[in-house]
PDB file of N, H, CA, C and O in Angstrom:
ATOM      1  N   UNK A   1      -0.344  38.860  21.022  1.00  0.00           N
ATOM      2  CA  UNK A   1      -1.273  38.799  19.913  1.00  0.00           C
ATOM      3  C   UNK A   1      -0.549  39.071  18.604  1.00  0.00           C
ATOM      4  O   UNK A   1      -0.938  38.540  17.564  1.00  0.00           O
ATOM      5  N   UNK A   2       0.431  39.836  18.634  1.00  0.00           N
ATOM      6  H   UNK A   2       0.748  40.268  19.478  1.00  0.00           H
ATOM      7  CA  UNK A   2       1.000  40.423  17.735  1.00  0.00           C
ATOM      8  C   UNK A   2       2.091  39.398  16.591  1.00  0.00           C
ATOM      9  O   UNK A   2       2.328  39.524  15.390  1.00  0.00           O
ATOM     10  N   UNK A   3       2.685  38.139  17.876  1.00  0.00           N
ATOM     11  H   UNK A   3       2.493  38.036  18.852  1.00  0.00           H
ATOM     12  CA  UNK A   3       3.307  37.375  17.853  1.00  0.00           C
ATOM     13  C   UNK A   3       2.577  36.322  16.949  1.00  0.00           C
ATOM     14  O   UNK A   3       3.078  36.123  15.842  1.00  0.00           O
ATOM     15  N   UNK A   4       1.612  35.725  17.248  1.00  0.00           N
ATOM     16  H   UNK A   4       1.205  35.887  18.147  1.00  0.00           H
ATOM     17  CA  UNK A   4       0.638  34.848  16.661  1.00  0.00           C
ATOM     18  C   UNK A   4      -0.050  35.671  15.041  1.00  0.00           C
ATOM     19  O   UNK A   4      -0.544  35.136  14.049  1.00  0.00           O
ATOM     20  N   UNK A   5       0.144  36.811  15.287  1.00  0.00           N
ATOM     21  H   UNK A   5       0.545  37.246  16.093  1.00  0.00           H
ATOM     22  CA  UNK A   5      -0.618  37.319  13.708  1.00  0.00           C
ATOM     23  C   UNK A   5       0.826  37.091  12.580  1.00  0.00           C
ATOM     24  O   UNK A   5       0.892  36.780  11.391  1.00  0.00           O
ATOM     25  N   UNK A   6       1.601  37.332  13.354  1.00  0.00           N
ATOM     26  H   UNK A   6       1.548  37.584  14.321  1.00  0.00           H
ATOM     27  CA  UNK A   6       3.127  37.357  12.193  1.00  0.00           C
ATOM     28  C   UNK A   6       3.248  35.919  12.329  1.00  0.00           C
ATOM     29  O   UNK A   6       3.715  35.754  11.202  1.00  0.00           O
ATOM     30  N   UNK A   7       3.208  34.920  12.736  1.00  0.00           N
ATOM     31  H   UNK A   7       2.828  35.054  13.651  1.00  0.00           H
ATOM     32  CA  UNK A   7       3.558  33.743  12.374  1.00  0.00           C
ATOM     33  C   UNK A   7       2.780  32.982  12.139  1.00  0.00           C
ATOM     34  O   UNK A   7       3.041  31.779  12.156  1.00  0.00           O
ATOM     35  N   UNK A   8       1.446  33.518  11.812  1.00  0.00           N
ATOM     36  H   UNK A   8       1.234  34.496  11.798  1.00  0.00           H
ATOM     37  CA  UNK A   8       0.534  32.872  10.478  1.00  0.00           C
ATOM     38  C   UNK A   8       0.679  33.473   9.139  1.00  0.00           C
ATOM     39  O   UNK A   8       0.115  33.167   8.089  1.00  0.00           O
ATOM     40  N   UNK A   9       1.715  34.567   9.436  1.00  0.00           N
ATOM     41  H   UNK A   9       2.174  34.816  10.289  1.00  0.00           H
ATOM     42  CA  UNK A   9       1.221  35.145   8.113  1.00  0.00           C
ATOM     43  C   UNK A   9       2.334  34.862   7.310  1.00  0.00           C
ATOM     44  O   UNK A   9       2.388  34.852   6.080  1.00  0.00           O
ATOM     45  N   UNK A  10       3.242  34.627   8.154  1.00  0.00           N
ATOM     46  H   UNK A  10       3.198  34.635   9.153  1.00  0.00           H
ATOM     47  CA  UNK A  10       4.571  34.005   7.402  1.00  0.00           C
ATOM     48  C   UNK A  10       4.552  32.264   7.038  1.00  0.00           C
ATOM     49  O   UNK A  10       5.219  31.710   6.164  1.00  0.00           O
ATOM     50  N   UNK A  11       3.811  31.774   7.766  1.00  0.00           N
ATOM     51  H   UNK A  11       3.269  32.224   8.476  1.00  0.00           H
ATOM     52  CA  UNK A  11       3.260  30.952   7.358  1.00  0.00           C
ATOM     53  C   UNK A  11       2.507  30.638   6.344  1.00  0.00           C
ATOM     54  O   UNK A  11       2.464  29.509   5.856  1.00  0.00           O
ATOM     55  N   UNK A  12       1.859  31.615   5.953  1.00  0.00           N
ATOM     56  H   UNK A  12       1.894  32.533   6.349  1.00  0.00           H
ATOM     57  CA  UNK A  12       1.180  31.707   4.599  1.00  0.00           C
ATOM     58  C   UNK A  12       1.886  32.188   3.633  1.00  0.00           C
ATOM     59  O   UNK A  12       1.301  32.217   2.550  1.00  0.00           O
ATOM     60  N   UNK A  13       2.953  32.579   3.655  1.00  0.00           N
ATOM     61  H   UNK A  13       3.428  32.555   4.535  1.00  0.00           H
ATOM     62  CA  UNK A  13       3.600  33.322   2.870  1.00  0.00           C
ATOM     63  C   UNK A  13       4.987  31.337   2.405  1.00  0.00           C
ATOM     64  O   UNK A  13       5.030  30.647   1.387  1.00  0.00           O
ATOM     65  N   UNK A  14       5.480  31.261   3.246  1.00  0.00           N
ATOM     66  H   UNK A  14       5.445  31.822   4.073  1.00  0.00           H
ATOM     67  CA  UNK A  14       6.050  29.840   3.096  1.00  0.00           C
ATOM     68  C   UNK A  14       5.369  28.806   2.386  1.00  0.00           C
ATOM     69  O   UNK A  14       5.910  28.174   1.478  1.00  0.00           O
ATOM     70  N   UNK A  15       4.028  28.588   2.829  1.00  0.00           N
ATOM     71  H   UNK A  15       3.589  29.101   3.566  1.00  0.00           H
ATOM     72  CA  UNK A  15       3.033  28.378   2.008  1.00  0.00           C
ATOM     73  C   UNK A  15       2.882  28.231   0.453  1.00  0.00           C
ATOM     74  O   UNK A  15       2.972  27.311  -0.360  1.00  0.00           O
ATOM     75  N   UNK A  16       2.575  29.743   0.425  1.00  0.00           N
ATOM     76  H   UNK A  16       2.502  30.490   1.086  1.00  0.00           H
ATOM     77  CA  UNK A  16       2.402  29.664  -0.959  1.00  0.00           C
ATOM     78  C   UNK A  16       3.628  29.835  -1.951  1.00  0.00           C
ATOM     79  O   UNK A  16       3.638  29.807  -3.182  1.00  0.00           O
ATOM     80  N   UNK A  17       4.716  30.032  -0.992  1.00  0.00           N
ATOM     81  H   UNK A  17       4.708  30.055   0.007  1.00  0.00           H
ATOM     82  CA  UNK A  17       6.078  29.824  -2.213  1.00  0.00           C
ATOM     83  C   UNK A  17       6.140  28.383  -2.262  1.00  0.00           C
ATOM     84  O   UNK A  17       6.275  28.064  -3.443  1.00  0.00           O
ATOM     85  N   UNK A  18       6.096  27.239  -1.416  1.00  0.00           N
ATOM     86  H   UNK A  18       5.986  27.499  -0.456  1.00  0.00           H
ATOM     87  CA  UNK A  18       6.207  26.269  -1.579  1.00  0.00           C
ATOM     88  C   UNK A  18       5.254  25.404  -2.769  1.00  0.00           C
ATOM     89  O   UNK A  18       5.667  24.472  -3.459  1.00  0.00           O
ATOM     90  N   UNK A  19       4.108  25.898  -2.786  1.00  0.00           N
ATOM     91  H   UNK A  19       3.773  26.656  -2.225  1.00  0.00           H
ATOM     92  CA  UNK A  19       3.125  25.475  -3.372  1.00  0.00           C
ATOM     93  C   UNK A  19       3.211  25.604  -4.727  1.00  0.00           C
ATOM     94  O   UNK A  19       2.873  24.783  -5.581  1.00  0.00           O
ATOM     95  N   UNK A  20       3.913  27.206  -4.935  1.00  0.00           N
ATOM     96  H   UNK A  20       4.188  27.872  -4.242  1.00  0.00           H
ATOM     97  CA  UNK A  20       4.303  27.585  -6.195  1.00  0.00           C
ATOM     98  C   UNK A  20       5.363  26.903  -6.581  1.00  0.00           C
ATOM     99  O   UNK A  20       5.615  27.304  -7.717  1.00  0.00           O
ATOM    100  N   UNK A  21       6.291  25.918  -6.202  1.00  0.00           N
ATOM    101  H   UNK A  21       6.086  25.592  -5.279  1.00  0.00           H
ATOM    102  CA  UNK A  21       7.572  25.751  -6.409  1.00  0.00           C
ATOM    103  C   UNK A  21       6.907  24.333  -7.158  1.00  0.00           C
ATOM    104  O   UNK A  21       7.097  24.068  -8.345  1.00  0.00           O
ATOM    105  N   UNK A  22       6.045  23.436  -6.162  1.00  0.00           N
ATOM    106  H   UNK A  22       5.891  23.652  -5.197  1.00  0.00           H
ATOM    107  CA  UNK A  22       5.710  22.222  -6.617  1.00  0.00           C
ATOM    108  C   UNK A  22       4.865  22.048  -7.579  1.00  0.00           C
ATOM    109  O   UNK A  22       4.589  20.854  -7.695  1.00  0.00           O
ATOM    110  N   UNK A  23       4.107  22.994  -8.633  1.00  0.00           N
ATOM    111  H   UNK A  23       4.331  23.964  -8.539  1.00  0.00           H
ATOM    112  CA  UNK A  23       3.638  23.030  -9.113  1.00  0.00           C
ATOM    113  C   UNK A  23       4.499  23.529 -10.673  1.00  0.00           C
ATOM    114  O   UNK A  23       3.862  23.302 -11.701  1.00  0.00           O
ATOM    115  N   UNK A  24       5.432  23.968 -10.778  1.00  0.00           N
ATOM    116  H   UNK A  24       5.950  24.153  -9.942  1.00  0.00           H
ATOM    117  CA  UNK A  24       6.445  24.633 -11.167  1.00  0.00           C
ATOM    118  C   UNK A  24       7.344  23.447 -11.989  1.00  0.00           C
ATOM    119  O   UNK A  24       7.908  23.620 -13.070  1.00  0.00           O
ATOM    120  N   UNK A  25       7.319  21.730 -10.889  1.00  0.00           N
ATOM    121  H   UNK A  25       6.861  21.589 -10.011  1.00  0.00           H
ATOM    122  CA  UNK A  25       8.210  21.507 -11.222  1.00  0.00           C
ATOM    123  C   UNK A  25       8.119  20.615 -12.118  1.00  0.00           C
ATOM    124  O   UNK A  25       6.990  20.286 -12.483  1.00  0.00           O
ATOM    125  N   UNK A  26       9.466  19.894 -12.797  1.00  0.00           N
ATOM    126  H   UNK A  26      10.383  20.161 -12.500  1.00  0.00           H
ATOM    127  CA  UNK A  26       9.352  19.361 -14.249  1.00  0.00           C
ATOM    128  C   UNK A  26       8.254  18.111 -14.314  1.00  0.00           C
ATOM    129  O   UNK A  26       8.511  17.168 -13.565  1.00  0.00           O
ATOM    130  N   UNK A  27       7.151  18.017 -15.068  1.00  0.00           N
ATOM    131  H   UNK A  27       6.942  18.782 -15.677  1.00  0.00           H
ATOM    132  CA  UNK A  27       6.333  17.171 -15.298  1.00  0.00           C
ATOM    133  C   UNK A  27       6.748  15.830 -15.851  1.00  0.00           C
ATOM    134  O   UNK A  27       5.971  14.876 -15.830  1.00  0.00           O
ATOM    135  N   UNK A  28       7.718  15.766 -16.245  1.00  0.00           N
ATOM    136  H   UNK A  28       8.350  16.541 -16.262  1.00  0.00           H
ATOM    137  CA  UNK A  28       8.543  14.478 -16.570  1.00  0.00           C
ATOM    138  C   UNK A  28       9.070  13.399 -15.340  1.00  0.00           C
ATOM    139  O   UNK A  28      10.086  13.675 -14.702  1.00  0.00           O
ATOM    140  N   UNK A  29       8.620  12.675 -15.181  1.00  0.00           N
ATOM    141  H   UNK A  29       7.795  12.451 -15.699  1.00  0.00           H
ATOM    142  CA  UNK A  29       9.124  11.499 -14.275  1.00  0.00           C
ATOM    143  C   UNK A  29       9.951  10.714 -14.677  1.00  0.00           C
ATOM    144  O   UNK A  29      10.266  10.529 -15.853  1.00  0.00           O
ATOM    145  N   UNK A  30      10.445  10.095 -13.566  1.00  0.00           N
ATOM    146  H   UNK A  30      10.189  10.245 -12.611  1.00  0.00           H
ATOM    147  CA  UNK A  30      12.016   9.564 -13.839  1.00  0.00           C
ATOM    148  C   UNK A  30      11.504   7.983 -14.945  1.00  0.00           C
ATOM    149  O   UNK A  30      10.439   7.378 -14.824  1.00  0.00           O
ATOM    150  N   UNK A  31      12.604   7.654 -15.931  1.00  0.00           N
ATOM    151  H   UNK A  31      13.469   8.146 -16.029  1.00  0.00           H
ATOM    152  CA  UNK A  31      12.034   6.065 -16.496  1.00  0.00           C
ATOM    153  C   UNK A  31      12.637   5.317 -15.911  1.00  0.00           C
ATOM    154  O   UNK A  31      13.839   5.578 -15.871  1.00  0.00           O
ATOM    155  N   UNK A  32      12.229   4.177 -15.251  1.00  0.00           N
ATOM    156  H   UNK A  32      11.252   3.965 -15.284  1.00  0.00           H
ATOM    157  CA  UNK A  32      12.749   2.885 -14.235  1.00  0.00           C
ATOM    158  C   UNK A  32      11.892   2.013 -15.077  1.00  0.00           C
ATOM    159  O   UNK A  32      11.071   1.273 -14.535  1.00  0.00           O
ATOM    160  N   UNK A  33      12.066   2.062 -16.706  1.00  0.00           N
ATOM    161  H   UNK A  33      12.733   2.663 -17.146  1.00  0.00           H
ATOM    162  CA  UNK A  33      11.793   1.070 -17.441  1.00  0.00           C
ATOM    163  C   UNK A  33      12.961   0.054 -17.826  1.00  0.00           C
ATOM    164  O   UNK A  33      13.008  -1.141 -18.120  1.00  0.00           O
ATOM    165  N   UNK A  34      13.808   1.008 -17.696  1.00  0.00           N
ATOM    166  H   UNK A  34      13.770   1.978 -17.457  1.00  0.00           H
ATOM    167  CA  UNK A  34      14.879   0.144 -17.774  1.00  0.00           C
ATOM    168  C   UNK A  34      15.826  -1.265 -16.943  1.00  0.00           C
ATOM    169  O   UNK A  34      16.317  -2.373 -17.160  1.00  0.00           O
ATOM    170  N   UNK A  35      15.605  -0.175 -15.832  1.00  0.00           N
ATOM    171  H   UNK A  35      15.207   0.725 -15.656  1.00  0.00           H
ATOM    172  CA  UNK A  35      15.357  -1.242 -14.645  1.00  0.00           C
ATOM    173  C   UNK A  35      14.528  -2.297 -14.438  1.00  0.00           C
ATOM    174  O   UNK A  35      14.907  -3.399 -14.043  1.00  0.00           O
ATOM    175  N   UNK A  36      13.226  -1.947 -14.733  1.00  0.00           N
ATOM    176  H   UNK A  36      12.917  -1.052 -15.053  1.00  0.00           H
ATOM    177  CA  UNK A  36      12.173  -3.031 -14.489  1.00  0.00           C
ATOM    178  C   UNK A  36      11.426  -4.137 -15.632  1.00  0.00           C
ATOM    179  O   UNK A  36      10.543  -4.989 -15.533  1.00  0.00           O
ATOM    180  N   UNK A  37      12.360  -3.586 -16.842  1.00  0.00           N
ATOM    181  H   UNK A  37      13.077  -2.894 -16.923  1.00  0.00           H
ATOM    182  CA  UNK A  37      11.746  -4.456 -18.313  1.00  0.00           C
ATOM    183  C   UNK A  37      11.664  -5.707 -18.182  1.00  0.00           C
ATOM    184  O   UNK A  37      10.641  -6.282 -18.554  1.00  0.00           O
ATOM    185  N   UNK A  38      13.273  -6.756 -17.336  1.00  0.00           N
ATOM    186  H   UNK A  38      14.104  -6.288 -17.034  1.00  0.00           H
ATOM    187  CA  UNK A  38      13.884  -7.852 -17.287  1.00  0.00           C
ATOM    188  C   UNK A  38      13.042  -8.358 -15.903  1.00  0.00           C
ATOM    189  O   UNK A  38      13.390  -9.455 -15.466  1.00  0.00           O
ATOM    190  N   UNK A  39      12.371  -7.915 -15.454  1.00  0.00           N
ATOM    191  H   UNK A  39      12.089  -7.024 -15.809  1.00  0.00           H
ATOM    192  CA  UNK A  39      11.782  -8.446 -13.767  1.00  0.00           C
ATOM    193  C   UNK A  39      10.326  -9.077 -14.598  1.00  0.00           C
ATOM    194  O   UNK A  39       9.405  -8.557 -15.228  1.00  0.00           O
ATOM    195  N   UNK A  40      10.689 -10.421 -14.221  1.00  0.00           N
ATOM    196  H   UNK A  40      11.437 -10.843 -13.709  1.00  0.00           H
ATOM    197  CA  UNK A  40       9.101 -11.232 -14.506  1.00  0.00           C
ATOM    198  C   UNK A  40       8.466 -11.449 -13.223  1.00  0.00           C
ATOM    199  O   UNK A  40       8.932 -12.386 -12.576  1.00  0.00           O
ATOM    200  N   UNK A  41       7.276 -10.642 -12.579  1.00  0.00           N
ATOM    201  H   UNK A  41       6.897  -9.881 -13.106  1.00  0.00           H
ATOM    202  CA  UNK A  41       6.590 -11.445 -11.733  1.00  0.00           C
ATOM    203  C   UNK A  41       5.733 -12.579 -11.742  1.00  0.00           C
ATOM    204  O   UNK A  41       5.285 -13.104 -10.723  1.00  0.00           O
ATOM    205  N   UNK A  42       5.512 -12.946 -12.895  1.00  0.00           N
ATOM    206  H   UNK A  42       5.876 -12.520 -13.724  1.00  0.00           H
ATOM    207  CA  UNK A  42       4.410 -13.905 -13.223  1.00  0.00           C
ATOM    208  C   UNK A  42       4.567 -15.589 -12.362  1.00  0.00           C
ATOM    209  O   UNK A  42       3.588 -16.240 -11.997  1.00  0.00           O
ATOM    210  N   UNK A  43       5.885 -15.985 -12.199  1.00  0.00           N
ATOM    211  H   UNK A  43       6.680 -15.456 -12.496  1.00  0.00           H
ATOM    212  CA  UNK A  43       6.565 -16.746 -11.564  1.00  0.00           C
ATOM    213  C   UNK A  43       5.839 -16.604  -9.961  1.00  0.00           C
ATOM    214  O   UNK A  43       4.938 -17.320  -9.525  1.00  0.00           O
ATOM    215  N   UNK A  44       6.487 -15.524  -9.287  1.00  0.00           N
ATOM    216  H   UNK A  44       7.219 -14.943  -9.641  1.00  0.00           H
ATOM    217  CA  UNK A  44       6.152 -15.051  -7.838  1.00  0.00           C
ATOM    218  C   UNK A  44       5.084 -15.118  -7.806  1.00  0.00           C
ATOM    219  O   UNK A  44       4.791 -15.495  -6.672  1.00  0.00           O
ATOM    220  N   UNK A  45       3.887 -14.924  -8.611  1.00  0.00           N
ATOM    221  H   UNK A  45       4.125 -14.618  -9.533  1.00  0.00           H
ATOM    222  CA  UNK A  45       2.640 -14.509  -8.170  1.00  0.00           C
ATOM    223  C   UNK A  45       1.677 -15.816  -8.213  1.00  0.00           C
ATOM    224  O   UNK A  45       0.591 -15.968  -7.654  1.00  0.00           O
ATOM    225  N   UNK A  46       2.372 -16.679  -9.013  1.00  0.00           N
ATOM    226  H   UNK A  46       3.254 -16.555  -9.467  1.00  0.00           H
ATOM    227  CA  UNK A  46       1.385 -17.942  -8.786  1.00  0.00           C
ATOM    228  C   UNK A  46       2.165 -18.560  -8.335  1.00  0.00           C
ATOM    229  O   UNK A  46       2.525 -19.340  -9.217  1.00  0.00           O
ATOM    230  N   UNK A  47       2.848 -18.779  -7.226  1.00  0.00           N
ATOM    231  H   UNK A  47       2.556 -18.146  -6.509  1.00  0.00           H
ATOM    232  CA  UNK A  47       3.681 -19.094  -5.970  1.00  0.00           C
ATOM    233  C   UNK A  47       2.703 -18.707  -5.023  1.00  0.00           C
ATOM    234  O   UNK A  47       1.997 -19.526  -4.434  1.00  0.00           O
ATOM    235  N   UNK A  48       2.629 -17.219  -4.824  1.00  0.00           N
ATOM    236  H   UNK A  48       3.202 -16.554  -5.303  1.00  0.00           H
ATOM    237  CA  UNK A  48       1.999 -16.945  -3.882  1.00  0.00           C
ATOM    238  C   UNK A  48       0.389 -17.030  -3.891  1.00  0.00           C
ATOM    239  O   UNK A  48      -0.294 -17.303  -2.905  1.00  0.00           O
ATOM    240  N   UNK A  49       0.076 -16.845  -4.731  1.00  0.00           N
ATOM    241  H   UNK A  49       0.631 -16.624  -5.533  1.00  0.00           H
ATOM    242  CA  UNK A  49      -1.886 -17.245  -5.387  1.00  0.00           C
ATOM    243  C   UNK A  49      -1.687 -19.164  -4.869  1.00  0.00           C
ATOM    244  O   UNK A  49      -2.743 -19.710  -4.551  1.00  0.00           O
ATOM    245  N   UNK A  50      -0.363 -20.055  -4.817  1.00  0.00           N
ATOM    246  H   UNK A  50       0.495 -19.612  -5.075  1.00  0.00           H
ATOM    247  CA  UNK A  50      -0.666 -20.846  -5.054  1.00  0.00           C
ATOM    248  C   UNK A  50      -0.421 -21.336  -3.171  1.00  0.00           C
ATOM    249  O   UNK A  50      -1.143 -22.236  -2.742  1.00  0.00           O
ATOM    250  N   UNK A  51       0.502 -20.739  -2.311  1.00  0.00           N
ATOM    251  H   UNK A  51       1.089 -20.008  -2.659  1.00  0.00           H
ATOM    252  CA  UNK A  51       0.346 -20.715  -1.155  1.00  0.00           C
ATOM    253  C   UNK A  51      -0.729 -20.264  -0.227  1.00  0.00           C
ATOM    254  O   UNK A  51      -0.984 -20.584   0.934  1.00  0.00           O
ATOM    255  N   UNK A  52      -1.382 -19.295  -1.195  1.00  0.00           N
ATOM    256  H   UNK A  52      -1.175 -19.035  -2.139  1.00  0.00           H
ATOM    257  CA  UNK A  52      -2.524 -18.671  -0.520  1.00  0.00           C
ATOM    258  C   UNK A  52      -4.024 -19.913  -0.606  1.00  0.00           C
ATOM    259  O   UNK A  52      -4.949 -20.092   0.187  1.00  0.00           O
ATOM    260  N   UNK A  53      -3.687 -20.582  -1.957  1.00  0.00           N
ATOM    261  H   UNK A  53      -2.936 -20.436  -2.601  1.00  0.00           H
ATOM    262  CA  UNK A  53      -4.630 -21.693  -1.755  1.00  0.00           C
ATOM    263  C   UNK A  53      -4.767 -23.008  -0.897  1.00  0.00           C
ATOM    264  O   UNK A  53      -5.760 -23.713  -0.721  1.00  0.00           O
ATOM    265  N   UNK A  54      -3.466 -23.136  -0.407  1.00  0.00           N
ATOM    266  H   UNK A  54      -2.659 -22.563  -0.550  1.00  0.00           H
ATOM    267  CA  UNK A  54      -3.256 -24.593   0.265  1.00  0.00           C
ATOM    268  C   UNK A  54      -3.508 -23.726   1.418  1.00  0.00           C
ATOM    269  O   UNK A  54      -4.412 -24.203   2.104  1.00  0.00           O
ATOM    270  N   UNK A  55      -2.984 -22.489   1.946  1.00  0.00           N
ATOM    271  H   UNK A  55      -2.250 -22.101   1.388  1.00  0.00           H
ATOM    272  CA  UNK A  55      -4.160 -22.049   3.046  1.00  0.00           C
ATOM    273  C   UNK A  55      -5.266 -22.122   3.245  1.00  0.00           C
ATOM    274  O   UNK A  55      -5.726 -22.216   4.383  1.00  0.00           O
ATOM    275  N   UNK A  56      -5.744 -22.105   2.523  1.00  0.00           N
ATOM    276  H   UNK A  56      -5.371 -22.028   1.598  1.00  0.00           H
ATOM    277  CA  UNK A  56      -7.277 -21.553   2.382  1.00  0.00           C
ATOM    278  C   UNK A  56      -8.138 -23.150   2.677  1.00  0.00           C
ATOM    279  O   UNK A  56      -9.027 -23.454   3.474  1.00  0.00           O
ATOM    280  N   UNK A  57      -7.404 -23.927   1.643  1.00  0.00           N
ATOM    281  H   UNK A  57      -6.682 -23.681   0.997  1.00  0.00           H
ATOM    282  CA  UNK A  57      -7.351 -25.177   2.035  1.00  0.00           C
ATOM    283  C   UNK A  57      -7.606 -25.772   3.284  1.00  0.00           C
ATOM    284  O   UNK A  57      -8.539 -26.256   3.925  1.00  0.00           O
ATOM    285  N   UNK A  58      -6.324 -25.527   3.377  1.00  0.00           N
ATOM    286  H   UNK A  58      -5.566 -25.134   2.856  1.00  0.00           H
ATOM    287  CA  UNK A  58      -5.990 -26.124   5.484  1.00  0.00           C
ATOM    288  C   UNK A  58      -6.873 -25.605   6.324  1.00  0.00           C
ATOM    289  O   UNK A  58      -7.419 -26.307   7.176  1.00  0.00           O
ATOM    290  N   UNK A  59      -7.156 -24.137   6.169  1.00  0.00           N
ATOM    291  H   UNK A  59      -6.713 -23.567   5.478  1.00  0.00           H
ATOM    292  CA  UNK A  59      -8.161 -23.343   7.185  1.00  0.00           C
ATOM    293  C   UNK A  59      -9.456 -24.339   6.998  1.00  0.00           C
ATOM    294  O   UNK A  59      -9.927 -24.934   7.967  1.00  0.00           O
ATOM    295  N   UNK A  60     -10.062 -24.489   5.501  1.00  0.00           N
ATOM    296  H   UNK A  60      -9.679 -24.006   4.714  1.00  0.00           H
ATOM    297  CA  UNK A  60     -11.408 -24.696   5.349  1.00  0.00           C
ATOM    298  C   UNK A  60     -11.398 -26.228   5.844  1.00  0.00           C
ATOM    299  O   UNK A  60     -12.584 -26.540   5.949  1.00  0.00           O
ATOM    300  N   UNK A  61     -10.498 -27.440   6.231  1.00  0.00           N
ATOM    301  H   UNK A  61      -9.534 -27.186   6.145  1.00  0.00           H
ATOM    302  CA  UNK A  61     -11.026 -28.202   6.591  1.00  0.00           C
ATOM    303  C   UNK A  61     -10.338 -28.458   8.171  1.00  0.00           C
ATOM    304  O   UNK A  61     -10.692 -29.472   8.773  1.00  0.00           O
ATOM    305  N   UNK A  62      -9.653 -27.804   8.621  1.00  0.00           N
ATOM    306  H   UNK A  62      -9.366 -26.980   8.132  1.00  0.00           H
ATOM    307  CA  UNK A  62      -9.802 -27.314   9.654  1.00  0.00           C
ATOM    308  C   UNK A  62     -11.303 -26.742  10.273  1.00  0.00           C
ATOM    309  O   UNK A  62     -11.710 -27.616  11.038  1.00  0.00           O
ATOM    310  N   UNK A  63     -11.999 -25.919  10.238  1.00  0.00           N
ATOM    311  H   UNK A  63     -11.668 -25.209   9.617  1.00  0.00           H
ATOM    312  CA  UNK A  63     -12.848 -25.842  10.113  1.00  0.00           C
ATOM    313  C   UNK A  63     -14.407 -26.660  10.177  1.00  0.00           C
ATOM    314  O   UNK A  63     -15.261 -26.738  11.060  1.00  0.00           O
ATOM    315  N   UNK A  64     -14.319 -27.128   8.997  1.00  0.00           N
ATOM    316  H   UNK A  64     -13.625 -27.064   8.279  1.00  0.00           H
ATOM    317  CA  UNK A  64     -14.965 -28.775   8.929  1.00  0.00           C
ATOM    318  C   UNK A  64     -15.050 -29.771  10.027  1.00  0.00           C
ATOM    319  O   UNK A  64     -16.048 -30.354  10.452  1.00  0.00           O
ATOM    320  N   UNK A  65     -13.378 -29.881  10.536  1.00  0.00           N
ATOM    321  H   UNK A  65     -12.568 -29.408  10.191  1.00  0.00           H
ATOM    322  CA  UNK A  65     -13.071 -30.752  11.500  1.00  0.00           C
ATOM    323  C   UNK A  65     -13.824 -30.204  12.669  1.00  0.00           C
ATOM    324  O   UNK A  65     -14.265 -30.983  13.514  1.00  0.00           O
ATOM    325  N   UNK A  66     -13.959 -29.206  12.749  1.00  0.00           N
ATOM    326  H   UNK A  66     -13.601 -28.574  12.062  1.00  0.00           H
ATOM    327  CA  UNK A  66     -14.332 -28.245  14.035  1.00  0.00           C
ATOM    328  C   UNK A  66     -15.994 -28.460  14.453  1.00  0.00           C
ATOM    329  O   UNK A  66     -16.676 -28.571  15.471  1.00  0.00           O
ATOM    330  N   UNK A  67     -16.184 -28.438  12.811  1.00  0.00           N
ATOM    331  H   UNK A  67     -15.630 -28.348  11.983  1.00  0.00           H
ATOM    332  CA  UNK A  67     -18.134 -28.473  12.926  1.00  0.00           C
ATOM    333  C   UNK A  67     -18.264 -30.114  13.020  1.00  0.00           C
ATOM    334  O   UNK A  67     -19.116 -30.552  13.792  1.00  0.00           O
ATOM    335  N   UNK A  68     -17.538 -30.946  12.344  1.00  0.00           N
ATOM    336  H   UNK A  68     -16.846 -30.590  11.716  1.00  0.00           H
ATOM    337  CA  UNK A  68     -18.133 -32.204  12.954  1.00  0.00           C
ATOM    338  C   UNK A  68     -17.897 -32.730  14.043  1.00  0.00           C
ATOM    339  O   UNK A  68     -18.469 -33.694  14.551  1.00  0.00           O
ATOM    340  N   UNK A  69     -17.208 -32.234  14.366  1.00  0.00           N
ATOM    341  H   UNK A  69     -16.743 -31.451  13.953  1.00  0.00           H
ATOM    342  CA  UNK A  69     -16.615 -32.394  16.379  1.00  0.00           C
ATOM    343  C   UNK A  69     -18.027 -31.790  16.704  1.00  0.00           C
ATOM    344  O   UNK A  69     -18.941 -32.598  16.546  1.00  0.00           O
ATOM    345  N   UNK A  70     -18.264 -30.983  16.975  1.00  0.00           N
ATOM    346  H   UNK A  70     -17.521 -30.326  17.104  1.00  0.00           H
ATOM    347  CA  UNK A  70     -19.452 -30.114  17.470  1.00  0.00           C
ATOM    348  C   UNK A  70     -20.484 -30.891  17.298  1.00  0.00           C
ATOM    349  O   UNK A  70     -21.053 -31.083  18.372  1.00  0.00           O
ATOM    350  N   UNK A  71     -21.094 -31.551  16.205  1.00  0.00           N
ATOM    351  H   UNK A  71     -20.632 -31.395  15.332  1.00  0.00           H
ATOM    352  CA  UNK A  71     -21.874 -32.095  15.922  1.00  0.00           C
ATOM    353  C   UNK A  71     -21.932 -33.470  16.957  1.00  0.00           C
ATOM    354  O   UNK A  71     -22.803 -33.895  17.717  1.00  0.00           O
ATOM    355  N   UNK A  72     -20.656 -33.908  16.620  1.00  0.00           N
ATOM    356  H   UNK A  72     -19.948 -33.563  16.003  1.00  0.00           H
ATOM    357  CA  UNK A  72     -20.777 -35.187  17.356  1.00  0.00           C
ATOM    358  C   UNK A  72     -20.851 -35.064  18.706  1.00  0.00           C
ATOM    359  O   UNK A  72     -21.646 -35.838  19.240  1.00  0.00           O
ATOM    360  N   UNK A  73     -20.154 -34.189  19.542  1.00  0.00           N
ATOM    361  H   UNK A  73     -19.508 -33.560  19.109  1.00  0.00           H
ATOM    362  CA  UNK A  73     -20.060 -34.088  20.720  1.00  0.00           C
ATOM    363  C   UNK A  73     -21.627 -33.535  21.359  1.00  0.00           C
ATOM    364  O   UNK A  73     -22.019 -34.125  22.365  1.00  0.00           O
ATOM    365  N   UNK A  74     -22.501 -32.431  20.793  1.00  0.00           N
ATOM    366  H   UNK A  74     -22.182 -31.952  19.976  1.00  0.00           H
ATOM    367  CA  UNK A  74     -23.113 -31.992  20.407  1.00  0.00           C
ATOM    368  C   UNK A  74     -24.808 -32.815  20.817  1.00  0.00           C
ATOM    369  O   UNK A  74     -25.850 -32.344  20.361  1.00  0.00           O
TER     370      UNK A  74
END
């Protein structure tokens, strides 16, 4: 019993130094503006907006094909 009371309590004690430490620490974040000023996604993204449409595409008359089969067979 004795075992289990000391290693919650040190546990709490780890705890709250840790807690205190992260709270402690410098509020300034790193700048990766520099890094990231020259990166255009605008390119990539209507690439992919534009792959995502000829999917969407293919699925929806896929699809179509599916219901007028049905129909006809039907």
């Amino acid at each position: 019993m004795f075992k289990k009371s000391s290693a919650v309590a040190v546990s709490a004690v780890v705890l709250a130094v840790s807690a205190s430490s992260v709270f402690a620490a410098d509020p300034v974040a790193w700048d990766y503006s520099g890094l990231t000023s020259s990166i255009d996604f605008s390119t990539i993204s209507v690439g992919v907006l534009a792959v995502a449409g000829i999917l969407a595409g293919v699925y929806a008359g896929i699809k179509g094909a599916r219901i007028v089969l049905g129909f006809l067979r039907g």
